[in-house]
N, C-alpha and C positions, 0 to 999 in steps of 0.2 A: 439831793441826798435823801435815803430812804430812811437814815435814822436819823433822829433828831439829835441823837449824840454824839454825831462824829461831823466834823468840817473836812471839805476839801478846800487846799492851797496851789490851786495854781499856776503852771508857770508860762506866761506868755511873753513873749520876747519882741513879735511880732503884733503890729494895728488888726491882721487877718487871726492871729492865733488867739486875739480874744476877743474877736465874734464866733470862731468854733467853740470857745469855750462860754461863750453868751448860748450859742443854740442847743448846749448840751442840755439847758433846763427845759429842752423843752422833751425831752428824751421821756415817751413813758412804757415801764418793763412789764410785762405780763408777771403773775404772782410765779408763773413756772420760769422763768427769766431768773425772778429773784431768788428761785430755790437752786438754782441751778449754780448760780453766780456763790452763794452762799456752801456751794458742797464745793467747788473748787477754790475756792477762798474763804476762809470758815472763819466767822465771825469773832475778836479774841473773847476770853470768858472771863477775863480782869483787865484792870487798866492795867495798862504798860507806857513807858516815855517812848516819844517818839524817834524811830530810828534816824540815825543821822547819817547822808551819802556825799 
């Protein structure tokens, strides 16, 4: 996680689905990665509760 204020949750069902999600830290984004990822998903600008599916 690149901010320090936001957690990710999750969901592994599968022994395999959370080693993909073990090797995900080791994921590292160029700063244009993170600008990019940020204009398609824009960061919120207040808290809000989390949505529930």
């Amino acid at each position: 996680m690149v901010r320090s204020s936001a957690i990710a949750i999750p969901k592994a069902s599968r022994p395999e689905h959370v080693r993909e999600n073990a090797a995900a830290a080791d994921i590292v984004l160029a700063a244009e990665d993170l600008a990019e990822l940020d204009r398609a998903f824009a960061p919120p600008t207040r808290p809000r509760p989390l949505e529930m599916i």
